[in-house]
One Martini backbone bead per residue (centre of mass of N, CA, C, O) as a GRO file, in nm:
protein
  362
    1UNK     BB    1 -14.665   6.571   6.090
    2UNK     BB    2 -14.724   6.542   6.459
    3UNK     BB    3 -14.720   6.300   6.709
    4UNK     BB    4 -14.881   6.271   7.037
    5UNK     BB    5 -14.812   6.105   7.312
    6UNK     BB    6 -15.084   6.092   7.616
    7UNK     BB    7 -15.139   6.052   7.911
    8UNK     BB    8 -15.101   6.367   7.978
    9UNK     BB    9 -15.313   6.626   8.018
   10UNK     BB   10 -15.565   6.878   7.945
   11UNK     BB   11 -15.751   6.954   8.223
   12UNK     BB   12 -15.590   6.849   8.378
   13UNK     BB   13 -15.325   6.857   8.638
   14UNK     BB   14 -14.993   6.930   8.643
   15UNK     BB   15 -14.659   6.904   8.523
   16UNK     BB   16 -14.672   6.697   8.288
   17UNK     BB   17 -14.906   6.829   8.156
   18UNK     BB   18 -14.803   7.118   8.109
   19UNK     BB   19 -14.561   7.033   7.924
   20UNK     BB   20 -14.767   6.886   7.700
   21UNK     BB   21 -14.897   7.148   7.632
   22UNK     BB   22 -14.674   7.340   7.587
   23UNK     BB   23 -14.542   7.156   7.339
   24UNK     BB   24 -14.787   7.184   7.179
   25UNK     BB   25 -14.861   7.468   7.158
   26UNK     BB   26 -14.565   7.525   7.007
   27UNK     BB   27 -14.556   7.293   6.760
   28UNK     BB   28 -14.821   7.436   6.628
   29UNK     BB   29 -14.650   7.702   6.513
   30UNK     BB   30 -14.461   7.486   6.318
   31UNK     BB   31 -14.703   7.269   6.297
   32UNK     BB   32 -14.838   6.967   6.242
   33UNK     BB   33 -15.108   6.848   6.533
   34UNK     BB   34 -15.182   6.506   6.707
   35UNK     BB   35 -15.363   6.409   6.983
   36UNK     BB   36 -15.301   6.153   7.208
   37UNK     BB   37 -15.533   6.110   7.465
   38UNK     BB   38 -15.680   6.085   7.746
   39UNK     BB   39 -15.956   6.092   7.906
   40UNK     BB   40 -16.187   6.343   8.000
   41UNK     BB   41 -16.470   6.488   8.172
   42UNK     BB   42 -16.372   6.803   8.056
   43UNK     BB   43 -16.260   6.852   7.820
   44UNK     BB   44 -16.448   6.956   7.525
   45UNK     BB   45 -16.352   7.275   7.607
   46UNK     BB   46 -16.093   7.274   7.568
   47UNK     BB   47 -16.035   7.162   7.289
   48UNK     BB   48 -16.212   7.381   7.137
   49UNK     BB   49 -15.991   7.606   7.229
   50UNK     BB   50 -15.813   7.477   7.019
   51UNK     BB   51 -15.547   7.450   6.707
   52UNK     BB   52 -15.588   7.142   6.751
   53UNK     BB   53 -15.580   6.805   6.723
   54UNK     BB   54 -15.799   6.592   6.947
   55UNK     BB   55 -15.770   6.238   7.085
   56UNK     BB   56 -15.994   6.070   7.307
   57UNK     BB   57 -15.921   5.792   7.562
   58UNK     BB   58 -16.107   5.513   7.708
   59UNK     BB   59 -16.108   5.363   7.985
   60UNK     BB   60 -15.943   5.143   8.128
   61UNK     BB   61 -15.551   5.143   8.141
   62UNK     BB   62 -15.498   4.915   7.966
   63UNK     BB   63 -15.669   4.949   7.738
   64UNK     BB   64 -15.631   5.203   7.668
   65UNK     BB   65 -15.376   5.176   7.575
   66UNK     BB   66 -15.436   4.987   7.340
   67UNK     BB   67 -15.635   5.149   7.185
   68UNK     BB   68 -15.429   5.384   7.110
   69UNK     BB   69 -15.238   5.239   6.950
   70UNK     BB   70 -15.459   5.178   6.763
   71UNK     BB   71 -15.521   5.441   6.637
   72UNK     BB   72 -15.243   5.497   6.568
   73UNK     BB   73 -15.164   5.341   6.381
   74UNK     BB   74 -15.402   5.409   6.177
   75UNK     BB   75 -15.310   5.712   6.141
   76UNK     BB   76 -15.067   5.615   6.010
   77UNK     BB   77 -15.160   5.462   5.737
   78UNK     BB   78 -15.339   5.731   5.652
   79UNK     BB   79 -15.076   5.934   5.711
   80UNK     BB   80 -14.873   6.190   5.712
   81UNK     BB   81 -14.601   6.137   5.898
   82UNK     BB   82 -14.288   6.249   6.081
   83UNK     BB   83 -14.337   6.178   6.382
   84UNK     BB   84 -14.322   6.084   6.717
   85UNK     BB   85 -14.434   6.247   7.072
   86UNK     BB   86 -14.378   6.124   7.386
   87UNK     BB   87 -14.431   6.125   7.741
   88UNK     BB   88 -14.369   5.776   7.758
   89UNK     BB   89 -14.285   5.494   7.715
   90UNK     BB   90 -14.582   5.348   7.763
   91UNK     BB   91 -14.676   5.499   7.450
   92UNK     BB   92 -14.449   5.301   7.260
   93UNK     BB   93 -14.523   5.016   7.302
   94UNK     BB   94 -14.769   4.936   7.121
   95UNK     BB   95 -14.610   5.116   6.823
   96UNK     BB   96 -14.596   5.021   6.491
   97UNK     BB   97 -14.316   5.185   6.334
   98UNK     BB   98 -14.081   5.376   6.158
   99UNK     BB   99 -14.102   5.603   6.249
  100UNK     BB  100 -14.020   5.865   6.388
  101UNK     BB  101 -13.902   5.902   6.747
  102UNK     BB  102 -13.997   6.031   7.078
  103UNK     BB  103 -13.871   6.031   7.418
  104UNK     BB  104 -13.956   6.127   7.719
  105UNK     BB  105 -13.758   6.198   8.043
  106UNK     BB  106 -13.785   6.223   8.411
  107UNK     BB  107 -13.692   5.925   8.612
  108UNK     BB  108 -13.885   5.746   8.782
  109UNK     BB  109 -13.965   5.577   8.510
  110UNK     BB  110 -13.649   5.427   8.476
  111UNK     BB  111 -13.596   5.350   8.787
  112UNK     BB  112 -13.428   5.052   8.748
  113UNK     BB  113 -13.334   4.752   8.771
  114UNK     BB  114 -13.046   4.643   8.571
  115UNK     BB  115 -13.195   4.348   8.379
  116UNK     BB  116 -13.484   4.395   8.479
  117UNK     BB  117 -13.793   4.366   8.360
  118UNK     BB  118 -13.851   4.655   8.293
  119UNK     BB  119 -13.604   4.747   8.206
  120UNK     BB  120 -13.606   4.609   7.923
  121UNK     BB  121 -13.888   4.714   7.846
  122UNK     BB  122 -13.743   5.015   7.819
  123UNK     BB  123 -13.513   4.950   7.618
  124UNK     BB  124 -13.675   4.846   7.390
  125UNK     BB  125 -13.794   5.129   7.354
  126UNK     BB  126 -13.543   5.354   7.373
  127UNK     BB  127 -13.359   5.217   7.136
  128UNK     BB  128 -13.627   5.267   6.916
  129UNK     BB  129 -13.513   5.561   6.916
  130UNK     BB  130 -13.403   5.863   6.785
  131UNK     BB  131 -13.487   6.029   7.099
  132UNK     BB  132 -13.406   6.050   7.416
  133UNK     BB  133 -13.557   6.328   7.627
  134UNK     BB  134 -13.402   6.482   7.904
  135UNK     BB  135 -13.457   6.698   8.142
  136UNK     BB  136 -13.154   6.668   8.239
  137UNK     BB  137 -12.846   6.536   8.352
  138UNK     BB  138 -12.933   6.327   8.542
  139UNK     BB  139 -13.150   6.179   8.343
  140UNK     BB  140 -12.945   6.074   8.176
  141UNK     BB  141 -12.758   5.959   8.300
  142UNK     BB  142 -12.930   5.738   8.395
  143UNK     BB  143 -13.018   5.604   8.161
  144UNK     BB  144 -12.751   5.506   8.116
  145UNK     BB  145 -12.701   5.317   8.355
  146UNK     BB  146 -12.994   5.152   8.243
  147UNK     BB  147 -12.916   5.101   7.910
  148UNK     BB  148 -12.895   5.369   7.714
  149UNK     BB  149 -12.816   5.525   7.426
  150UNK     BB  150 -12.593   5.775   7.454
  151UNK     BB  151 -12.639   5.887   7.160
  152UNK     BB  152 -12.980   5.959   7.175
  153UNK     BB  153 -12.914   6.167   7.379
  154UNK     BB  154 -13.097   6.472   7.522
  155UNK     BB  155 -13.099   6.781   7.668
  156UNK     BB  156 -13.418   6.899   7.783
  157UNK     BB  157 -13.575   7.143   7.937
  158UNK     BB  158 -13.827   7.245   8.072
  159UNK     BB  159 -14.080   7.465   8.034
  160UNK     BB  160 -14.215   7.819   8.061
  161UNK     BB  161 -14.423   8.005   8.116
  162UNK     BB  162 -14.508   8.323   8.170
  163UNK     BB  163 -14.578   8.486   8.435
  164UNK     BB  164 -14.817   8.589   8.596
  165UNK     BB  165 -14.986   8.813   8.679
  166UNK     BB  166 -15.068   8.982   8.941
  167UNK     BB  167 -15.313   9.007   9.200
  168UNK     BB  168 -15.468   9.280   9.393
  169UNK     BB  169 -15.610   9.103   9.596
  170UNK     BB  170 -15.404   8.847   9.588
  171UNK     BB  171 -15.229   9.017   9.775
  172UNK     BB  172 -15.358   9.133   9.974
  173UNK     BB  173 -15.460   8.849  10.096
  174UNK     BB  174 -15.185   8.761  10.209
  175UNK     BB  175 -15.087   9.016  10.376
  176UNK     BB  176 -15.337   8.961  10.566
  177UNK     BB  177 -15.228   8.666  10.651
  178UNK     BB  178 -14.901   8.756  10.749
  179UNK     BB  179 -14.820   8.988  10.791
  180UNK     BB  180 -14.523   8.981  10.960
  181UNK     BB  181 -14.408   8.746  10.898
  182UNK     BB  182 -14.062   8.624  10.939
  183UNK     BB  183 -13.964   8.440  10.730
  184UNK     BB  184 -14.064   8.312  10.415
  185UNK     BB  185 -14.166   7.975  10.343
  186UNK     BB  186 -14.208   7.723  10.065
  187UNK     BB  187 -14.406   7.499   9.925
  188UNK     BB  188 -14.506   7.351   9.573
  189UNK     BB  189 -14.678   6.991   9.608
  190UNK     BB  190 -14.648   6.742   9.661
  191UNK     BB  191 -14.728   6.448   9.948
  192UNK     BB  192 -14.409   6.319   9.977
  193UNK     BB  193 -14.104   6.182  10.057
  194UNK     BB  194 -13.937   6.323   9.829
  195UNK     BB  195 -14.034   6.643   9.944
  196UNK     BB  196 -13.910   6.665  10.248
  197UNK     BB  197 -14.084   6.799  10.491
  198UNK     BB  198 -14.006   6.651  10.766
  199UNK     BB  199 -13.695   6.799  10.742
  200UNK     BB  200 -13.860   7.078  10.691
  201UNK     BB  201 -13.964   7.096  11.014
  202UNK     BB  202 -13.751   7.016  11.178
  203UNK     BB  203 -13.553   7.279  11.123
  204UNK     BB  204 -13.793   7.481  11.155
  205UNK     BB  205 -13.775   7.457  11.519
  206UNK     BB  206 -13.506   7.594  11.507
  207UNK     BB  207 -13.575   7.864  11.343
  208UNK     BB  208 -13.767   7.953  11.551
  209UNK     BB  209 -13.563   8.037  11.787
  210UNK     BB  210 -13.432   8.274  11.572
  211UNK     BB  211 -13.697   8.293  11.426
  212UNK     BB  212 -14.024   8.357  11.544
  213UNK     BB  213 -14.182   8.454  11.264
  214UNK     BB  214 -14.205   8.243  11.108
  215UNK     BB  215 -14.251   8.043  10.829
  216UNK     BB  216 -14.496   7.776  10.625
  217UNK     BB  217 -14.590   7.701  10.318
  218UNK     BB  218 -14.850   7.448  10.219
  219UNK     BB  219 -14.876   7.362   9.926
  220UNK     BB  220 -15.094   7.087   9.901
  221UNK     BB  221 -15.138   6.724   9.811
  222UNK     BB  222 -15.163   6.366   9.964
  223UNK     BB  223 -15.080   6.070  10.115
  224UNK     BB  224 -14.901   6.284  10.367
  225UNK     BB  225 -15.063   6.484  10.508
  226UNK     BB  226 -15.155   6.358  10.776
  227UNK     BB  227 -14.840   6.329  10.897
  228UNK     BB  228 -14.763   6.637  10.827
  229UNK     BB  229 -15.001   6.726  11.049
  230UNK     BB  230 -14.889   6.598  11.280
  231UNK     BB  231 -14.634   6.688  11.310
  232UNK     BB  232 -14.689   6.981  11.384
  233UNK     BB  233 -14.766   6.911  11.635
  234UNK     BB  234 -14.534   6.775  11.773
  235UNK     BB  235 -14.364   7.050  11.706
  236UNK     BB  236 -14.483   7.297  11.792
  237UNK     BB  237 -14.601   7.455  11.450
  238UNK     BB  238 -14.877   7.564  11.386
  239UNK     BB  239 -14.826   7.900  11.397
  240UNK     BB  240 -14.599   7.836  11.146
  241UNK     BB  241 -14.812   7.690  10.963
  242UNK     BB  242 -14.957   7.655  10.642
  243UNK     BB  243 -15.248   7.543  10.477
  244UNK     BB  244 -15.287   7.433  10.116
  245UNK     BB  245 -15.601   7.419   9.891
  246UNK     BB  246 -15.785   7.453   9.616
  247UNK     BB  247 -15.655   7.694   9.499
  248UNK     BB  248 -15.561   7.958   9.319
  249UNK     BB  249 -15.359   8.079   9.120
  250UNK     BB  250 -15.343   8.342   9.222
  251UNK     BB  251 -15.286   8.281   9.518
  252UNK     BB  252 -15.029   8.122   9.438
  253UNK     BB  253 -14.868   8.353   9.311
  254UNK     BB  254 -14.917   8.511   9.584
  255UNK     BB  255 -14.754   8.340   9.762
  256UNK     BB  256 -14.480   8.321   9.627
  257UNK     BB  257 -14.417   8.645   9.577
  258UNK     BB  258 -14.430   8.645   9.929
  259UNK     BB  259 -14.193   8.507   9.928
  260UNK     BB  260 -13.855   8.382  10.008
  261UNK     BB  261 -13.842   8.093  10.013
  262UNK     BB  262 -13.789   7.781   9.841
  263UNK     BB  263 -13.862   7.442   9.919
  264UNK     BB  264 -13.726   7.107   9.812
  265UNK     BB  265 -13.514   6.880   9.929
  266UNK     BB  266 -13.506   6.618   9.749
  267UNK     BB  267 -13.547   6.261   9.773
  268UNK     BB  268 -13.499   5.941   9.736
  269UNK     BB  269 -13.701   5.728   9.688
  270UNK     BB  270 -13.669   5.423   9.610
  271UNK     BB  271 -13.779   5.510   9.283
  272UNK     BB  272 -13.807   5.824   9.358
  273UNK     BB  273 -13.759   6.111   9.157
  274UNK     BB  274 -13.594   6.420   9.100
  275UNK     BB  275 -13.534   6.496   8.776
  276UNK     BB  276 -13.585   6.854   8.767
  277UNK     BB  277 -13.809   7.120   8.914
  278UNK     BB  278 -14.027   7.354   8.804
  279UNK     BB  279 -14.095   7.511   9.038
  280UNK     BB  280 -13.808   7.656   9.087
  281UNK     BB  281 -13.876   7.812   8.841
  282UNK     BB  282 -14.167   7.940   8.913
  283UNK     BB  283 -14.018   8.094   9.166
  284UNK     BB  284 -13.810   8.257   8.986
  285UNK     BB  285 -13.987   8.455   8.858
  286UNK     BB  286 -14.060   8.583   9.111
  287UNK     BB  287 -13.809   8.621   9.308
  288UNK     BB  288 -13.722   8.313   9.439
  289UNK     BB  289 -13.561   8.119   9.612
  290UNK     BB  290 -13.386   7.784   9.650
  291UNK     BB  291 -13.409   7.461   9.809
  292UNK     BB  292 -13.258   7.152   9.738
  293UNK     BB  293 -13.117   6.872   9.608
  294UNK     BB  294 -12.894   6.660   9.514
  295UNK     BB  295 -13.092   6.383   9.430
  296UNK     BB  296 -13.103   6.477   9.104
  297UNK     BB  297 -13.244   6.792   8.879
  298UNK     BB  298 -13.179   7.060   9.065
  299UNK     BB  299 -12.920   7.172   8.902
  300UNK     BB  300 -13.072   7.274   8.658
  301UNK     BB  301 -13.274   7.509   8.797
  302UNK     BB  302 -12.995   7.565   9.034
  303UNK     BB  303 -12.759   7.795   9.119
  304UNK     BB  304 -12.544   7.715   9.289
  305UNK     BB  305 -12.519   8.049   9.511
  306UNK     BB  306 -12.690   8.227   9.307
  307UNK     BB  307 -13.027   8.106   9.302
  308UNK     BB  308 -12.910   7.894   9.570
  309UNK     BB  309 -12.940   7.584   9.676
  310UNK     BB  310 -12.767   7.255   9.767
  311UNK     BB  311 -12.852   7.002   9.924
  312UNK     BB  312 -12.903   6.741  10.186
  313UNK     BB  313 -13.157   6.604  10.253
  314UNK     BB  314 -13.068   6.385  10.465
  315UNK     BB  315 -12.971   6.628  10.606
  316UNK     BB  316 -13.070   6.831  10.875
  317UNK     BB  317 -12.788   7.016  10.906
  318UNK     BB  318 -12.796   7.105  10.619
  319UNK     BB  319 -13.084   7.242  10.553
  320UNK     BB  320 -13.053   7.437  10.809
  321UNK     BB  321 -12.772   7.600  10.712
  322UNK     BB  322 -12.902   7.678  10.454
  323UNK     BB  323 -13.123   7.866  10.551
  324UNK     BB  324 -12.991   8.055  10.720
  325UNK     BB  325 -12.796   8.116  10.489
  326UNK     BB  326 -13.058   8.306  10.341
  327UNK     BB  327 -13.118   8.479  10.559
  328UNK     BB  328 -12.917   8.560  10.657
  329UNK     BB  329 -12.899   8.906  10.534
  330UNK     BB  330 -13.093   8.854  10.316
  331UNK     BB  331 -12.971   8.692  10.085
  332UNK     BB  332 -13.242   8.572   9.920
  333UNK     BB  333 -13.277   8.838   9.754
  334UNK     BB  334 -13.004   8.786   9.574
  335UNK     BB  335 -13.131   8.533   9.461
  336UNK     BB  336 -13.397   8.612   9.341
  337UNK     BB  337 -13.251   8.808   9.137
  338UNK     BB  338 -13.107   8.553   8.998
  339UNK     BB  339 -13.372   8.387   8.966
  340UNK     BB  340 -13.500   8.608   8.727
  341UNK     BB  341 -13.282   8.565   8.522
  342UNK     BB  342 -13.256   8.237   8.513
  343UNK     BB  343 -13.554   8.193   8.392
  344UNK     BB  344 -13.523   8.248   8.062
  345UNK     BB  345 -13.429   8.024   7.952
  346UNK     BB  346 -13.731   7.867   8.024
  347UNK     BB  347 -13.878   7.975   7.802
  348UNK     BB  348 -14.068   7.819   7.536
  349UNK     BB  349 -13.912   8.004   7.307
  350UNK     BB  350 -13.644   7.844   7.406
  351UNK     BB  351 -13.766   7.545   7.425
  352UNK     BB  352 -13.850   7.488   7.116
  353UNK     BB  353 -13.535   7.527   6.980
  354UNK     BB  354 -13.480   7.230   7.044
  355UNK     BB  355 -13.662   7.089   6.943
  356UNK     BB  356 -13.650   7.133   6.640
  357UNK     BB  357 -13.337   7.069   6.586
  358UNK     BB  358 -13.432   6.753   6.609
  359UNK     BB  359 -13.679   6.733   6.395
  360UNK     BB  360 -13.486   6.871   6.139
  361UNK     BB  361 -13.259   6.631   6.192
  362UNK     BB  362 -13.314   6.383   6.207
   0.00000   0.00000   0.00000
């Protein structure tokens, strides 16, 4: 048996929570399972519907945290467990066991100056697992240079289920939407600095004079939204950006699969990064080519120049040229098309069997 420690779960929403189930839901499949998860106000119809035990927790966030860890020593305690894998080193620091251990890392979450409290904090638990698996190339780097043993790291990248096929519906209304609009870019994110919207408004007001029809569809909220909604106005951008929330997967994967490129060059905010960037593999199923960021582990998501472009996103010239060359002569055709045959090896069933690799031989 494997117990899962995890924050992040649904029927929460997000992509850690996806991740999270993701990796539930395959290593069900050839282990015995049990998660130890946060309380949801909605779990109980979701637990019942899944074939393995999820045991919630609730509280405020310390005790919460203190909580679980108790839950989980007793039932190491009571059971034969062979490994725990955790969602995130606060998950793992204060239960107490011999057993293997395994902790997933995804880039912001131990960007800490190296030597500082924190620092040594995420260390302690760090260096004291079996593996510790790194979403990318980028957040591997990361790890080592604020002190994790790199003998111990390993990459293996978030998985991502089969795509949902289209609703024919929800398709024709996306048509009925968009109707002429051309070239069409999207973002589907959170709405805060580090996914640099701000840039690619900027940016777009220039392709707007050579592509008076283009547009920008931007799904999601966040703390940034306010400001992202004044800037279009600024900018005098209202006609041609279009803003969405709180809609239907139907709607958004039809409005994904109606666009012409993912957009979300992102940059490091603070200590805040893009480690992965799942969005731009769920927009590659869809034959939907990506522009990424450099800073960060978009590099393992988008092959530049193959299935996308890596920009710097800190340059508003740099975003700019690279859309445009995906756009003249619509080569984002071709990048879509390979970024819909390089999205299968993200397929939940091609990584699981990285995750089993290191269960069974560790």
């Amino acid at each position: 048996m494997y117990l899962i420690a995890t924050r992040s779960f649904p029927p929460e929403l997000g992509g850690m929570q996806s991740l999270m189930w993701g990796l539930a839901k395959e290593l069900s499949k050839n282990f015995m399972i049990k998660v130890f998860a946060d309380y949801h106000k909605d779990h109980k119809e979701f637990d019942h519907a899944v074939n393995f035990s999820i045991e919630r927790v609730g509280g405020i966030k310390f005790l919460r945290k203190i909580r679980k860890a108790q839950f989980i020593n007793e039932f190491l305690k009571e059971n034969k467990v062979q490994g725990i894998i955790a969602d995130h080193w606060k998950s793992l620091e204060l239960i107490k066991t011999e057993k293997k251990k395994y902790c997933l890392v995804h880039g912001k979450e131990i960007n800490h100056p190296k030597g500082g409290f924190q620092n040594k904090k995420i260390i302690k638990v760090l260096n004291n697992v079996e593996k510790v698996i790194a979403n990318s190339e980028y957040t591997k780097n990361l790890a080592i240079s604020v002190g994790v043993d790199h003998s111990k790291i390993v990459v293996i990248n978030p998985g991502v289920n089969q795509a949902e096929g289209l609703n024919k519906k929800s398709l024709d209304k996306v048509e009925s939407l968009l109707k002429i609009k051309t070239p069409r870019l999207i973002t589907v994110s959170r709405f805060d600095k580090r996914k640099n919207h701000e840039k690619v408004l900027m940016a777009l007001r220039n392709l707007k004079q050579v592509y008076p029809d283009i547009v920008y569809i931007c799904i999601g909220y966040g703390e940034e939204e306010d400001n992202i909604k004044e800037l279009v106005k600024e900018l005098d951008l209202v006609a041609q950006v279009m803003f969405f929330k709180d809609i239907s997967s139907d709607l958004k994967n039809s409005l994904v699969a109606k666009s012409n490129i993912f957009v979300m060059p992102s940059i490091i905010h603070k200590t805040s990064v893009e480690g992965f960037g799942i969005a731009y593999i769920e927009a590659g199923q869809y034959a939907v080519a990506s522009l990424g960021g450099k800073d960060g582990g978009a590099s393992d998501a988008i092959q530049h120049d193959k299935t996308g472009l890596i920009c710097d996103g800190n340059s508003l010239e740099d975003i700019y040229s690279s859309l445009n060359s995906m756009i003249e002569n619509k080569r984002y055709l071709e990048l879509g098309k390979n970024a819909k045959e390089f999205t299968s090896k993200f397929n939940w069933s091609n990584i699981i069997e990285e995750y089993k690799k290191i269960l069974t031989v560790s």
